[in-house]
C-alpha positions as CSV (number, residue, x, y, z in Angstrom):
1,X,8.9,4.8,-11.5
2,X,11.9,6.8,-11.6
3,X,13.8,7.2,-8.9
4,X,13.7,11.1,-8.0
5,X,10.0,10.3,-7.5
6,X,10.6,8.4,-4.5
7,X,11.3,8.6,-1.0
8,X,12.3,6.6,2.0
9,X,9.9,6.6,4.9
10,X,11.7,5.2,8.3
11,X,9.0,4.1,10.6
12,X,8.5,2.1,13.6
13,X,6.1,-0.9,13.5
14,X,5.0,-3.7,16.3
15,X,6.7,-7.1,15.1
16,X,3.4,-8.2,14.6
17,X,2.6,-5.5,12.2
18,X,6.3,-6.5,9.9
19,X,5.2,-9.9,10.3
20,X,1.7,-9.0,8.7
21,X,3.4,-7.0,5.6
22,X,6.0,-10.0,5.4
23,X,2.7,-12.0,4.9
24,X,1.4,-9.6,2.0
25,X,4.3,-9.3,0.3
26,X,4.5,-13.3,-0.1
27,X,0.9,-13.1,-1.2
28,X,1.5,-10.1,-3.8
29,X,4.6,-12.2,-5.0
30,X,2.6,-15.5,-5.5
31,X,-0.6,-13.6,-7.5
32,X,1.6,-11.8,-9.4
33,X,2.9,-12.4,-12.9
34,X,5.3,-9.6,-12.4
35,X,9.3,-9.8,-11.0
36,X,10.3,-9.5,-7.7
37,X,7.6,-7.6,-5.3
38,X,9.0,-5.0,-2.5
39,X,7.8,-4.0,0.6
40,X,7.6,-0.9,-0.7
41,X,5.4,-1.9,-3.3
42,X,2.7,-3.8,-1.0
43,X,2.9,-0.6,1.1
44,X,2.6,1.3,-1.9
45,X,-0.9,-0.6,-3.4
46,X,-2.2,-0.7,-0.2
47,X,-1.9,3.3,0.7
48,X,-3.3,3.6,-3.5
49,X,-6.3,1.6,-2.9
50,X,-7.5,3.0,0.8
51,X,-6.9,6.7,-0.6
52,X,-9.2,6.1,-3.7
53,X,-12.1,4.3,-1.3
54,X,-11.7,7.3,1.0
55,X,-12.1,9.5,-1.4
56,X,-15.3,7.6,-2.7
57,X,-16.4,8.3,0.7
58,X,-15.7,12.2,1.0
59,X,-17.3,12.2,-2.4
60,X,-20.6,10.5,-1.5
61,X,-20.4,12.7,2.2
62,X,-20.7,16.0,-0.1
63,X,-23.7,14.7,-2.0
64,X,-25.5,14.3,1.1
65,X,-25.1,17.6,2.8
């Protein structure tokens, strides 16, 4: 992804919370056949995957009204 694409989010998260992501990211890293895996990455795949379910879910709202 090239880099004008990007952008850096500064946010404020309980310690529990960056020990959780710590947590994924370790999983992501050992499941993955790919390099090195980010933070940013996890946070990335994570934000991907709830948007498309959500949108599944606005989608199947409209058919029912």
């Amino acid at each position: 992804m090239p880099e004008d694409n990007r952008i850096q989010l500064n946010v404020r998260v309980e310690k529990d919370t960056a020990a959780k992501l710590d947590e994924l990211t370790a999983y992501y890293q050992k499941h993955t056949k790919y390099g090195k895996v980010y933070k940013g990455d996890v946070i990335t795949d994570i934000i991907e995957k709830s948007y498309e379910m959500m949108e599944k879910q606005v989608s199947m709202e409209k058919r029912y009204k």
